[in-house]
C-alpha positions, 0 to 999 in steps of 0.5 A, a space after each residue: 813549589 807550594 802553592 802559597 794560596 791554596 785555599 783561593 776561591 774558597 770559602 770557611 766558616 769558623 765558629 767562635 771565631 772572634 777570639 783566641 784559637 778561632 780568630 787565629 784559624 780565621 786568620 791563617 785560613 784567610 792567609 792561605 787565600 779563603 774567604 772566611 764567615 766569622 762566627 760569633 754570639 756575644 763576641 760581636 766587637 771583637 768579631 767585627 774588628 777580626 774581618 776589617 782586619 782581613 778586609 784590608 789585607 784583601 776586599 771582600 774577603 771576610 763576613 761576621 754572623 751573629 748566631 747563638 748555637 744553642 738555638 738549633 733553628 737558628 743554625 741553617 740561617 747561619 750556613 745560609 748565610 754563608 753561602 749567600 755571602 760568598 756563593 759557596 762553602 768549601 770548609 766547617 770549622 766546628 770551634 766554639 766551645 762551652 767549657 766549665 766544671 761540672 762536679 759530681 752532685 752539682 749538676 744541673 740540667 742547664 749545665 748540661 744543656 748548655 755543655 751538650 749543645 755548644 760542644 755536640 749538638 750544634 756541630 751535628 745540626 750545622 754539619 747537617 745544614 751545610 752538607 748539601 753546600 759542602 758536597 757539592 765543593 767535595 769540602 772538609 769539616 773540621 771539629 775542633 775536639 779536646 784530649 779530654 773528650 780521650 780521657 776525662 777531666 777531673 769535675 768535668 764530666 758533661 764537658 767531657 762527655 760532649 767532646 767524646 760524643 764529638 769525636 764520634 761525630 766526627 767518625 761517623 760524619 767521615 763514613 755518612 759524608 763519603 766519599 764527597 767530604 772529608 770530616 776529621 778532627 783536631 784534639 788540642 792539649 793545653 794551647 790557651 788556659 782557661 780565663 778563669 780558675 787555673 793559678 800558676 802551681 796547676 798550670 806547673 803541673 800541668 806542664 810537667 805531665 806533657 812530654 814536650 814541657 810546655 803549653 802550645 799556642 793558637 797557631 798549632 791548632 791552626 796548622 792543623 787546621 790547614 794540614 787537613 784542609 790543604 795536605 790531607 785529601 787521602 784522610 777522612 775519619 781521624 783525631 789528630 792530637 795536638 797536646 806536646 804529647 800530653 794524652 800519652 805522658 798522664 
C-alpha cells in the first residue's frame, strides 16, 4: 500500500516559492507530509498568505525567508535558517527564476548578471551551504531547469545559457554529492505563460509544436518533483523533461 505521507518528518525548502509553480511544489510537497521553508524576495504577501495555508492544514508545518538570491553572502543565512526552524533539511528545490529576452546587440551587463545569478549561480552556492545538512539526511536537490537551457530560445540567449549551465550543475552536483545526495533535475515546457509578451497567436503556435497539443500546468512540474523525492532512490544525475513532448516535436 502507498504511504500517503511519505515525506513526514522532512523537511523542504523551495525557492520562488510564493507563486505560480513554486507555490504549487510547495503545496504538494507539504500534502505528502514536509515541512516546507518558503522562499521568497519581493513575494512577501503572497509568501506569507501560502504558509497560513499550510498552517491550518497541519501546525507548525510552514516557515517564510525573505532572501535576495543575487546577494551570494546571503544564501548560507537562508540554509541556516532552514535548518534552525525545522532542525534539518532533507530537500533543495532550486525553482526561482530570472526570465526575460535578451537579443543580440541589447545586452547588457546587468541583464547578464541578473539572469546568471538567479538562474545558476545562486542554485551553486545554495547547494554548497546546504550540502553538509543535506548529506547528513542523505537528501535530494532538485533544479528546476527549462528545455531551452536543451535547445535555445530565439532572443534568449543569457537565459538560455543559465539554465544549460544549470543542467551541468545538476550533473555535476550528482557525481560531487555522491553517494550521500542525489541531485537531479526537472526541465519544463510551456507549463505556465509568461505575464507579459506572449499574445494568443504565439501561444497557438507554440502549442501546435508540442506533440501532446497543449500546455501543462503547475501540478505536472510538481509530480515530478515528488517522483524524484518519494519513487526514485536509484536516480541521480538525470533531466527529466516535463513539456508534452515539445523538445522532440521542434
Amino acid at each position: 500500500m502507498t504511504d500517503p505521507l511519505p515525506l513526514s518528518g522532512q523537511t523542504a525548502l523551495v525557492t520562488g516559492a510564493a507563486r505560480r509553480v513554486g507555490a504549487q511544489i510547495a503545496r504538494s510537497l507539504h500534502a505528502a507530509g514536509a515541512n516546507i521553508m518558503i522562499h521568497c524576495h519581493r513575494s512577501l504577501a503572497e509568501a506569507q498568505q501560502l504558509a497560513a495555508q499550510l498552517q491550518q492544514t497541519r501546525a507548525g508545518s510552514a516557515a517564510v525567508c525573505v532572501t535576495d538570491l543575487s546577494d551570494t553572502a546571503a544564501l548560507p543565512g537562508l540554509i541556516a535558517a532552514t535548518g534552525d526552524r525545522f532542525g534539518a533539511l532533507d530537500l533543495l528545490i532550486n525553482n526561482a527564476s530570472s526570465f526575460y529576452p535578451t537579443p543580440i546587440g541589447q545586452i547588457t551587463l546587468a541583464q547578464w548578471n541578473d539572469l546568471i545569478g538567479t538562474n545558476l549561480q545562486a542554485p551553486l552556492f545554495l547547494a554548497q551551504a546546504a550540502a553538509p545538512l543535506l548529506r547528513r539526511r542523505h537528501g535530494s536537490l532538485i533544479n528546476i531547469v527549462d528545455i531551452h537551457g536543451l535547445r535555445p530560445l530565439r532572443e534568449h540567449t543569457v537565459y538560455s545559457t543559465a539554465k544549460a549551465g544549470l543542467i551541468m550543475l545538476t550533473r555535476s552536483l550528482a557525481r560531487e554529492l555522491a553517494p550521500e545526495v542525489r541531485v537531479n533535475a526537472i526541465a519544463p515546457g510551456t507549463v505556465l505563460w509568461p505575464e507579459q509578451g506572449l499574445d494568443e497567436a504565439r501561444r497557438d503556435r507554440i502549442r501546435a509544436q508540442t506533440p501532446l497539443q497543449r500546455s501543462g500546468t503547475p501540478e505536472d512540474i510538481a509530480r515530478a518533483v515528488l517522483f524524484f523525492a518519494t519513487q526514485a532512490p536509484f536516480v541521480t544525475g538525470q533531466v527529466l523533461a516535463v513539456d508534452g513532448g515539445r523538445s522532440i516535436g521542434w
